[in-house]
N, C-alpha and C positions, 0 to 999 in steps of 0.2 A: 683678719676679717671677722672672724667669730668672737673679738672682743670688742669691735664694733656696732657688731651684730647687738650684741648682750647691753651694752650700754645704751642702743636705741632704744631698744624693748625696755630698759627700764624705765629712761626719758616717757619716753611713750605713758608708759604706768604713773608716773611722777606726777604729769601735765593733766591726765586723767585724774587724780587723788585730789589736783591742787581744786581744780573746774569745782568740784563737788564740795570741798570744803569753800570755795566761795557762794556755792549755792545755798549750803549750809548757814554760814554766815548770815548772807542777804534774806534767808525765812528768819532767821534770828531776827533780826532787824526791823523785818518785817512786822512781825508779831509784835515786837516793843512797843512797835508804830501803832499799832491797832489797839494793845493796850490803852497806850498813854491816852489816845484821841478817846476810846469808851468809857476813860475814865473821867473826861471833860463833860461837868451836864451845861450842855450848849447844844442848840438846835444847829443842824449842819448850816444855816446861814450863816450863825455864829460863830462858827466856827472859820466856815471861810473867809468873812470879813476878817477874822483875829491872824489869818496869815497871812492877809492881804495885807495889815496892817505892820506885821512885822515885815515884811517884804519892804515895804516901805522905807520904814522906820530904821532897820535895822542894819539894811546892805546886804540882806539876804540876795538878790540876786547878783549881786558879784560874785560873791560867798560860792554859789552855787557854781556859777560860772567857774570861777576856779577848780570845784572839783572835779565839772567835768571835762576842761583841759588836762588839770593831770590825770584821768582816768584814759583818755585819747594819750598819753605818751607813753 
């Protein structure tokens, strides 16, 4: 039982370590994001047309679509 015990509590620790480094992550990500788009000189209309346009263009919402079926599995 106490090496049960010990093995949960670590799980426990693990699944907490993991949360944060996806949080980590996703501000990394984040940040890229904001970069790349500050680094665009386009008026935000501009801007949203240009992803409107790759959306389109591109298959971007399949794309998307897919990732977030496998994020749901």
């Amino acid at each position: 039982n106490t090496e049960i015990d010990k093995t949960k509590a670590k799980i426990a620790e693990l699944q907490t370590r993991v949360r944060e480094l996806e949080r980590q992550r996703t501000e990394a990500e984040n940040t890229e994001i904001v970069e790349l788009v500050r680094g665009v000189d386009a008026t935000p209309q501009e801007l949203a047309a240009f992803i409107r346009a790759f959306r389109e263009k591109s298959g971007a919402p399949s794309l998307l679509q897919k990732q977030e079926e496998n994020q749901h599995e």
